[in-house]
MARPA-257556 format. One record per residue (C-alpha): residue number from 1; x, y, z. Coordinates in Angstrom, 3 decimals. Layout:
<atoms>
   seq          u          v          w
   NUM          X          Y          Z
...
</atoms>
This chain:
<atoms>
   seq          u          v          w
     1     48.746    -73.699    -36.245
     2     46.810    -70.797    -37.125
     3     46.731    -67.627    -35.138
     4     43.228    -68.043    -34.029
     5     44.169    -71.674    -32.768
     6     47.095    -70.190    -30.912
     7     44.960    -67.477    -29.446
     8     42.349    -70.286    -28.297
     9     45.642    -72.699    -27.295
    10     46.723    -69.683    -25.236
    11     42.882    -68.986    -23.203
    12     42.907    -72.584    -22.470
    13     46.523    -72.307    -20.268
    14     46.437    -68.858    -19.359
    15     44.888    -68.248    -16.228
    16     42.343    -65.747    -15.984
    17     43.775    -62.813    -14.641
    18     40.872    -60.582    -14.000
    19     40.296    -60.337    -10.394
    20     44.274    -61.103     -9.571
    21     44.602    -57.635     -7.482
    22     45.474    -58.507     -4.143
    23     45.973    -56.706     -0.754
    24     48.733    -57.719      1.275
    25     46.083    -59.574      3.655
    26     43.962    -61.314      1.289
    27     47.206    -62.520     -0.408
    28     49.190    -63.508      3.118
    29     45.497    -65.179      3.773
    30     45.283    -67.252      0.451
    31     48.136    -68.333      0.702
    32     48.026    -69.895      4.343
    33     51.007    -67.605      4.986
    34     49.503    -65.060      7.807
    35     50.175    -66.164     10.816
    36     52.841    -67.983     10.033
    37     55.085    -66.377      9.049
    38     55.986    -65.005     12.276
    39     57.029    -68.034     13.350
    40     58.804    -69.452     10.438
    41     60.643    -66.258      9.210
    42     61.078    -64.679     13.020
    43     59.594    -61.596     14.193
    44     62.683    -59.394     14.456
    45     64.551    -60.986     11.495
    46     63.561    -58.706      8.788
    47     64.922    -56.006     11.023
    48     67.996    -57.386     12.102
    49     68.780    -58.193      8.859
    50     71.756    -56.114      7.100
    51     70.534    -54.125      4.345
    52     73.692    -55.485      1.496
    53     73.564    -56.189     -2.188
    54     77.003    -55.880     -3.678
    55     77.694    -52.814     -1.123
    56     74.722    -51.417     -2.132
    57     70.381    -51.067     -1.716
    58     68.298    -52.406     -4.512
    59     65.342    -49.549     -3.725
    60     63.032    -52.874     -2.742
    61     63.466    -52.227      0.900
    62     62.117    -56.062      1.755
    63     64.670    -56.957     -0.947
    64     66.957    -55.097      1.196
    65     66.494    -56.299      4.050
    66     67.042    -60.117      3.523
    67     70.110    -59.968      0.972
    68     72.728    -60.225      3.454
    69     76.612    -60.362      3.140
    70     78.422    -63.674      3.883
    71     81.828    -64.794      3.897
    72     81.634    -67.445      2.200
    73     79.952    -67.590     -1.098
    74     77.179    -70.059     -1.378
    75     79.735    -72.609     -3.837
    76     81.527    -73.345     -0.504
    77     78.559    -73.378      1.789
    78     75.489    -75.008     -0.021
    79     77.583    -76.834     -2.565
    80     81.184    -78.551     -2.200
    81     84.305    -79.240     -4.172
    82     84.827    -75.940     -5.860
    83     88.416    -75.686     -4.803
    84     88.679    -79.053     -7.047
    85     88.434    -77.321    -10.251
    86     90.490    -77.156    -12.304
    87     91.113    -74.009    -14.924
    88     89.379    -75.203    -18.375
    89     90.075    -75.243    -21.544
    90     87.822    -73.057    -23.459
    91     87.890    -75.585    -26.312
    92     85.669    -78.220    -24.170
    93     83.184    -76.190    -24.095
    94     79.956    -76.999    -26.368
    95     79.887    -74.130    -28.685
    96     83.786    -75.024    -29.227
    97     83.752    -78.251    -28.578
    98     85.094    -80.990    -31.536
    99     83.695    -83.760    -30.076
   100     80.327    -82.748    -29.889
   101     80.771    -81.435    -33.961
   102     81.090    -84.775    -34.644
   103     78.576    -86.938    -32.537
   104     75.301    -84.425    -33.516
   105     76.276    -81.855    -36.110
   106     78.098    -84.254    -39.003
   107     81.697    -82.577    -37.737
   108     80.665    -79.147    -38.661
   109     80.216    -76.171    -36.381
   110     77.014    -76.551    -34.792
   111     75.728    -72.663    -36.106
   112     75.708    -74.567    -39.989
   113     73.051    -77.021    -38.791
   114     71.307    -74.145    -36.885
   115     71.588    -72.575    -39.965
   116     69.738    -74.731    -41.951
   117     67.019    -75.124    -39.594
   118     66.101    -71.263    -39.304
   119     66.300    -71.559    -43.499
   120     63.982    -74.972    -42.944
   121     61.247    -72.649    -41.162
   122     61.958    -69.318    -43.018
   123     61.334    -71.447    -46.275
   124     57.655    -72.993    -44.681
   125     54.511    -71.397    -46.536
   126     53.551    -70.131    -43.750
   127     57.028    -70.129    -40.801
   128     55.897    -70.346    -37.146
   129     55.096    -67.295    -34.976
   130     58.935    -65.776    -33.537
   131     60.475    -67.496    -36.150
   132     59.820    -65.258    -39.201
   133     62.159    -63.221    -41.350
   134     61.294    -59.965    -38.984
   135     61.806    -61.851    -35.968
   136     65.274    -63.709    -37.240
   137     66.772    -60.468    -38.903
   138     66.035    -58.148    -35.137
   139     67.606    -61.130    -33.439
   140     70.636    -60.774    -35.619
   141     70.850    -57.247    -35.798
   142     70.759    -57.320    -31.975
   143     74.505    -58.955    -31.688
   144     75.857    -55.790    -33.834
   145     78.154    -54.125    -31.000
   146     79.384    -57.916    -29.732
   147     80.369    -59.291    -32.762
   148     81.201    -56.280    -35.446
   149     83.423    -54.119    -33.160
   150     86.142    -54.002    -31.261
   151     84.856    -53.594    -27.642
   152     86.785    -56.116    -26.386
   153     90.527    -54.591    -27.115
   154     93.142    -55.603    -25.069
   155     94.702    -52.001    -25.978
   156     93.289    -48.790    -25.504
   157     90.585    -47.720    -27.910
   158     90.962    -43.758    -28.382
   159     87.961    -43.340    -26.446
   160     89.674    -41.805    -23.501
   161     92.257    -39.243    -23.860
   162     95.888    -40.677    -22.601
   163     97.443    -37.651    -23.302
   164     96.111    -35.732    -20.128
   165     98.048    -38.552    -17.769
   166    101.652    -37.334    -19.309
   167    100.680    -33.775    -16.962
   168     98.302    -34.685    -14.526
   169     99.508    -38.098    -13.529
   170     97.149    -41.269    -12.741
   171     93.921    -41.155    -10.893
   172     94.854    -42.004     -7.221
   173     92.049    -42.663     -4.563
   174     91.517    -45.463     -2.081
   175     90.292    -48.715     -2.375
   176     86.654    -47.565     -1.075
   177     86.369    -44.783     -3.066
   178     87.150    -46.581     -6.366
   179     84.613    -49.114     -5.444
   180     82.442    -46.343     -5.468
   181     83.287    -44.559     -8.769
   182     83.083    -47.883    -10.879
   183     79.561    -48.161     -9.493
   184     78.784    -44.665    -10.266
   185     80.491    -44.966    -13.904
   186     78.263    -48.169    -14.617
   187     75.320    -46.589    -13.339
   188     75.422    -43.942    -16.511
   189     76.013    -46.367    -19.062
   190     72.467    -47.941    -18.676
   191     70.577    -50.293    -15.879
   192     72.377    -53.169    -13.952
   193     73.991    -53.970    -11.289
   194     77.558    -53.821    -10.405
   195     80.189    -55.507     -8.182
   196     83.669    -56.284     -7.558
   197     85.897    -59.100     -6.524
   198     89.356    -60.044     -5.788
   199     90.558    -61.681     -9.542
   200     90.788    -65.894     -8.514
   201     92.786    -67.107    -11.156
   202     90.731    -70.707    -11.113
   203     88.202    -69.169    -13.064
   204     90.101    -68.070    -16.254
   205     90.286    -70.336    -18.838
   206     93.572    -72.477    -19.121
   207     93.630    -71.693    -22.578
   208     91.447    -69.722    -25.125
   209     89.455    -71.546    -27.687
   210     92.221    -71.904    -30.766
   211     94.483    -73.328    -27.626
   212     96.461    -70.349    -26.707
   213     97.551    -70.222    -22.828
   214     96.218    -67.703    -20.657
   215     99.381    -67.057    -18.343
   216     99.179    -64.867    -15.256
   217    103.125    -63.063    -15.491
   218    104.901    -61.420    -12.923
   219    107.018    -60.438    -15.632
   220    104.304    -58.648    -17.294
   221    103.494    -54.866    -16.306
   222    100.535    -54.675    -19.126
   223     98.054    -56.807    -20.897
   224     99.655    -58.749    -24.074
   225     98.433    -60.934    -26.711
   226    100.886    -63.058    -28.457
   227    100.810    -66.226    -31.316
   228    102.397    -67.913    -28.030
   229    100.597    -67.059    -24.822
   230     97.874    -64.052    -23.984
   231     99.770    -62.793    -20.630
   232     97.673    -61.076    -17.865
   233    100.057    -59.413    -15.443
   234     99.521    -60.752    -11.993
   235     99.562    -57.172    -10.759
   236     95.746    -56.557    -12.051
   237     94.290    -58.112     -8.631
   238     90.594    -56.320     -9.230
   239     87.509    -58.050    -11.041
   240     84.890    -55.589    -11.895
   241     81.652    -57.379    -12.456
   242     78.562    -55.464    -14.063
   243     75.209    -57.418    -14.231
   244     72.946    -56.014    -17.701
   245     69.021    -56.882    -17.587
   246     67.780    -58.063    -20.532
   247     64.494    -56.381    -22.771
   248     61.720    -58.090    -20.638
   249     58.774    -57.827    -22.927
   250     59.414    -60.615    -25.048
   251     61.096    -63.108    -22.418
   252     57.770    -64.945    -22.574
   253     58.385    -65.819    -25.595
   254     61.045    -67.955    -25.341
   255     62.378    -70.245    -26.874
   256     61.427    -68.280    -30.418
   257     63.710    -65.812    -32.509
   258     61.937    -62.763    -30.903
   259     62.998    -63.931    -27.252
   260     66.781    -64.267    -29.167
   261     66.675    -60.857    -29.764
   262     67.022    -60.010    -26.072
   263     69.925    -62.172    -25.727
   264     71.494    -59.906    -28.741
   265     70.874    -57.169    -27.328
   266     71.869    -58.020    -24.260
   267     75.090    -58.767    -25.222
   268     75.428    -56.371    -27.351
   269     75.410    -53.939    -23.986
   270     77.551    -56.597    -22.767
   271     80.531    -54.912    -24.972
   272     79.388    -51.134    -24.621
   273     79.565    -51.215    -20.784
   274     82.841    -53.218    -20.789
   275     84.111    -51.078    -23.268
   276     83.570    -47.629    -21.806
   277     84.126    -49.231    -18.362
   278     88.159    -50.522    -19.397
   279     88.207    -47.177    -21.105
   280     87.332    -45.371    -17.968
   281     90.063    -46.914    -16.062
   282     92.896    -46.778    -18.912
   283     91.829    -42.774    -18.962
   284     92.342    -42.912    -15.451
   285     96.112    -44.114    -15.724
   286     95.318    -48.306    -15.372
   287     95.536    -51.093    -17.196
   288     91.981    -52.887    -17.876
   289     91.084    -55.818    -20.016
   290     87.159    -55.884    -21.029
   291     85.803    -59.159    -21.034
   292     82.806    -60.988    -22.397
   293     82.099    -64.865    -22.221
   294     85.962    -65.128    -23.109
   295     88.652    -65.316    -21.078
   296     86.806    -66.542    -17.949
   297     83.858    -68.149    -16.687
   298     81.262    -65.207    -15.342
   299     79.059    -67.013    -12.801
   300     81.550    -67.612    -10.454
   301     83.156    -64.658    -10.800
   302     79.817    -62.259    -10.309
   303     79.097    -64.716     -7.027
   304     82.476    -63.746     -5.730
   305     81.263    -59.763     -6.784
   306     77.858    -60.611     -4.739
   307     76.106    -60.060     -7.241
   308     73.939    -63.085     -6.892
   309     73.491    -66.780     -6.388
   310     74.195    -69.915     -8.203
   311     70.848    -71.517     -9.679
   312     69.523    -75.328    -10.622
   313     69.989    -74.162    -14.422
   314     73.972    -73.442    -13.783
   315     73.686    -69.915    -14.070
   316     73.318    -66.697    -11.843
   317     70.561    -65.531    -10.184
   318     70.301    -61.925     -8.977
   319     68.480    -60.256     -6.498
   320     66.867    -57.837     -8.379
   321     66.747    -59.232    -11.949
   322     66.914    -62.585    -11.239
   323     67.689    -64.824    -14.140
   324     66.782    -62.894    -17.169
   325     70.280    -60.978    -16.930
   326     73.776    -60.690    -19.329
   327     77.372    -60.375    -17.330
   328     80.289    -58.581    -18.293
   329     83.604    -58.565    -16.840
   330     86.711    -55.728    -16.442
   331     90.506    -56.880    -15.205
   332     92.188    -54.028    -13.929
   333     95.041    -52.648    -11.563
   334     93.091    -49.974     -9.970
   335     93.050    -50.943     -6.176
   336     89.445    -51.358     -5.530
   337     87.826    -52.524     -2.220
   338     86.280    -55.850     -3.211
   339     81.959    -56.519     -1.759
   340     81.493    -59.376     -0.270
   341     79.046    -62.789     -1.649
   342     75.625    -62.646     -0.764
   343     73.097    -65.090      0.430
   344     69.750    -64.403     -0.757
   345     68.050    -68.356     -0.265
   346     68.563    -69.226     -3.825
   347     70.048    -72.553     -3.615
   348     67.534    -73.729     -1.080
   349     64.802    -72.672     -3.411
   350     65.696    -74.575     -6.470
   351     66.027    -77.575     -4.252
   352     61.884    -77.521     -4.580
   353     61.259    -75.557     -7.500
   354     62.418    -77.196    -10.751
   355     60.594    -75.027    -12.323
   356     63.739    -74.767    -15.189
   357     64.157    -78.276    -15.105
   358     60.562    -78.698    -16.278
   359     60.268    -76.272    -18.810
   360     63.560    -77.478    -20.521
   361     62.868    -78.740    -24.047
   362     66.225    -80.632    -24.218
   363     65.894    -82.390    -20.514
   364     69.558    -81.088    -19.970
   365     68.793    -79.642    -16.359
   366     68.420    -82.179    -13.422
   367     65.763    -83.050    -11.489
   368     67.797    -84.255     -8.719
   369     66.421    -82.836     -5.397
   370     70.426    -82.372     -4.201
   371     73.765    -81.604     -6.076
   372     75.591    -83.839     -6.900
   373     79.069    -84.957     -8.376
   374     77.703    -86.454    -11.452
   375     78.804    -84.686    -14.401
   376     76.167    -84.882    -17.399
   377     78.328    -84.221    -20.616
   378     81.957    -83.833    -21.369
   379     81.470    -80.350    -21.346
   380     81.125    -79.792    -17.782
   381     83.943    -79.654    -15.637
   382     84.056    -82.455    -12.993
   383     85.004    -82.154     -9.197
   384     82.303    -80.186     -7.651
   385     79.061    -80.895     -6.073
   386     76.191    -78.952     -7.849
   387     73.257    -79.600    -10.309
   388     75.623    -80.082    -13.611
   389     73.483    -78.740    -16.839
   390     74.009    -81.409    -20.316
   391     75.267    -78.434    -22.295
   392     75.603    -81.180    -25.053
   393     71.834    -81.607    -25.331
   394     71.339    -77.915    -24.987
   395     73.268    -76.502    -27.721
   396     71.510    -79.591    -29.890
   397     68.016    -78.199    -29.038
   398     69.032    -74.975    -30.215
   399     70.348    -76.607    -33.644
   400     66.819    -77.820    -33.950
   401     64.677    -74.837    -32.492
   402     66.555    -72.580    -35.192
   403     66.877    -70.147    -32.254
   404     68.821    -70.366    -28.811
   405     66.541    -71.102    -26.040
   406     66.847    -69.742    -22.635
   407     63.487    -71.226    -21.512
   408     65.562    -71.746    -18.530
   409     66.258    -68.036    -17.601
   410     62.895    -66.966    -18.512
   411     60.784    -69.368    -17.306
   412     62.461    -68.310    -13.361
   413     60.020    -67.668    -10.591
   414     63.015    -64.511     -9.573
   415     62.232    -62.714    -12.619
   416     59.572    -61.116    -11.124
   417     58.116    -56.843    -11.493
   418     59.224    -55.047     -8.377
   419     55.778    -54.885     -6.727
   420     55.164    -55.612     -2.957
   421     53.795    -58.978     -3.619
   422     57.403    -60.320     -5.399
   423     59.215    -58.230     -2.596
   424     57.239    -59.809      0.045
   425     57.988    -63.726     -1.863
   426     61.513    -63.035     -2.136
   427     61.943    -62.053      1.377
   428     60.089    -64.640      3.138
   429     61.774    -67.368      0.760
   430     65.333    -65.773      1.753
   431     64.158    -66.505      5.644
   432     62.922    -69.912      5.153
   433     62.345    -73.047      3.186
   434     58.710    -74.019      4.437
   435     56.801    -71.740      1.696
   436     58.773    -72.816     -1.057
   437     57.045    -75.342     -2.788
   438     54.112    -72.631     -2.605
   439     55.478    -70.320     -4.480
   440     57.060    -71.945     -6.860
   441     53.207    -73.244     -7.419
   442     51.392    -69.718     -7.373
   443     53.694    -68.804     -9.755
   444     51.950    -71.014    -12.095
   445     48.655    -69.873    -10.892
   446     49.230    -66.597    -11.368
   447     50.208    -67.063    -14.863
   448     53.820    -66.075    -14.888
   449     57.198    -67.496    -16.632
   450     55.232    -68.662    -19.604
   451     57.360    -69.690    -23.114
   452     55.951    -69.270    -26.511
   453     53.600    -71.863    -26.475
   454     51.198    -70.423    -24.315
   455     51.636    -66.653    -25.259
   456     52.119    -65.218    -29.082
   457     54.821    -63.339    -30.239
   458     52.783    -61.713    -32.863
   459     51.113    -59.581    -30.043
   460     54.374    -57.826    -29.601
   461     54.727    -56.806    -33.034
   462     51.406    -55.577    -32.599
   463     51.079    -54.221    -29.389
</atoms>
């Protein structure tokens, strides 16, 4: 397709945005929402709502005002059967999975045929828009910190200086103050969010991906890796969760190369703020273990940090960021006061939305109004009641796209600007169901969560 018939491909589904400025009225009015929303939402709820978002305010004061603290995190509430899962074996997963190798990528790692796709489309006469050699080398480059360092040390770097604790002893402050300083640390290292939880051994993996055993030890006073067993000492009862946005300007184009060089980069700050936050704590006098994807399963763990809410795609959604968001994880012994889950409305609105399910090239998200315990690959990890994700089918469409996809985090109506419009959506949809099916629609309308075949990564390059 030429760039001209893209451009004309795009006016045809793009909506025309000129005239889109709205008051708070005229859009309260065309939507059919004034007046109702008194009734639905309650008058005095926005005000009697606690202001709470992992123990602290997002600056959206709407936002603010109907994220509020629960008990219970939504896995328990909304959906059932988490306490039935078991700890799993990193090797099931897709990307490690043997299995899978064998039924769709000819018993070779699934990155060869991915591989040979991105070379299939490099090698075109003329390879398709987000998929040239500029846009496949920045998504490359973007990985550098993850993959060529060492960020994720089980040791101490030589960042901080260890020395200084043989004269003036550890860092000692309360559990509330901690919480505090870890936030305040993150907060210097680049945007996100951060939280902490209580460490809940179910979501560690059994075993790493080459089938070592990941053993909590009381016999353990500090972090080891062994041929035999990677021991976490059972003392290290603190999860420090940090949520990263990812670059937003290219997110509509997913499911291309460009949009891949988000997720690089995204990672990338993944390692850097787990990094300098384990390095932090070991220059403080504690023991801290910087994690990535390894060693545990994030979404559960940055729910239990309330940090956000589980989503119809299988992944978190945040208040603030919503979908289009990296997590990284530090294990330490620093006594930290742990925030509480949040409830923000999320799992009510993807009952409705489906929005992911219907932009998902691979069909590997459910349509299924409920959850459900219907597992949709061997991949997933049976026992609980949610919307279970074919991870199988996934990581295939990526082997064929030449280029992960993530059409499912960008294409979410929560990854919104922070203007009063998104503030007011996110509110009112934290209050009550009635409006949801709305705004999932308007959404559309308004011309946002597009993918790359509606908008043109060339316009970045040249913008």
């Amino acid at each position: 397709m030429s760039i001209q018939d893209r451009g004309d491909k795009m006016a045809e589904k793009q909506p025309d945005k000129k005239g889109l400025t709205l008051s708070r009225r005229d859009f309260l009015k065309s939507t059919g929402i004034a007046g109702l929303t008194a009734g639905a939402v309650g008058a005095s709820s926005f005000i009697n709502s606690k202001p709470a978002f992992a123990g602290e305010k997002t600056g959206q004061p709407i936002v603010d005002f109907t994220v509020k603290e629960v008990d219970q995190p939504k896995y328990k509430t909304f959906f059932e059967g988490s306490e039935n899962l078991k700890r799993f074996h990193q090797a099931n997963e897709a990307f490690k999975n043997k299995d899978l190798a064998k039924k769709n990528f000819d018993g070779k790692p699934w990155f060869v045929k991915y591989e040979e796709t991105v070379m299939q489309k490099l090698t075109m006469d003329k390879p398709p828009a987000g998929y040239t050699l500029i846009d496949q080398t920045l998504a490359n480059v973007s990985w550098t910190s993850y993959k060529t360092t060492n960020f994720f040390s089980w040791e101490p770097i030589g960042a901080a200086n260890l020395k200084r604790l043989e004269v003036v002893g550890k860092w000692e402050g309360t559990p509330e103050e901690n919480n505090k300083i870890v936030k305040k640390a993150a907060q210097m290292w680049g945007p996100g969010e951060t939280g902490v939880a209580e460490v809940n051994e179910q979501w560690f993996y059994s075993h790493e991906a080459n089938g070592t055993p990941i053993i909590f030890s009381d016999k353990h006073d500090k972090p080891v890796q062994t041929k035999e067993a990677w021991y976490i000492p059972k003392t290290m009862k603190s999860l420090i969760v940090m949520v990263i946005p990812m670059y937003e300007p290219v997110r509509k184009y997913v499911p291309s190369a460009l949009a891949g060089g988000a997720v690089g980069t995204g990672y990338s700050l993944m390692a850097e703020k787990a990094s300098k936050m384990a390095e932090f704590l070991r220059g403080l006098g504690y023991n801290a273990i910087p994690m990535g994807n390894e060693i545990g399963l994030s979404v559960p763990m940055a729910i239990d940090a309330g940090l956000g809410e589980l989503g119809r795609h299988g992944l978190l959604v945040n208040p603030k960021w919503g979908s289009w968001i990296r997590i990284s994880k530090v294990l330490t012994d620093m006594p930290i006061a742990p925030d509480k889950p949040i409830d923000f409305g999320v799992a009510e609105f993807c009952r409705t939305c489906m929005k992911c399910a219907e932009n998902c090239p691979s069909e590997s998200i459910s349509f299924d109004k409920d959850p459900s315990y219907e597992i949709k690959c061997p991949s997933n990890n049976p026992g609980m009641k949610k919307w279970y994700v074919d991870t199988w089918s996934c990581l295939t469409f990526w082997t064929e796209n030449g280029a992960g996809c993530t059409n499912c985090q960008g294409i979410c109506p929560y990854n919104k600007p922070h203007t009063w419009i998104h503030d007011v959506v996110k509110g009112i949809s934290a209050k009550t169901t009635v409006f949801n099916s709305t705004f999932a629609a308007l959404d559309d309308i308004l011309g946002y969560g597009g993918t790359v075949d509606e908008n043109n990564p060339e316009e970045w390059w040249k913008s």
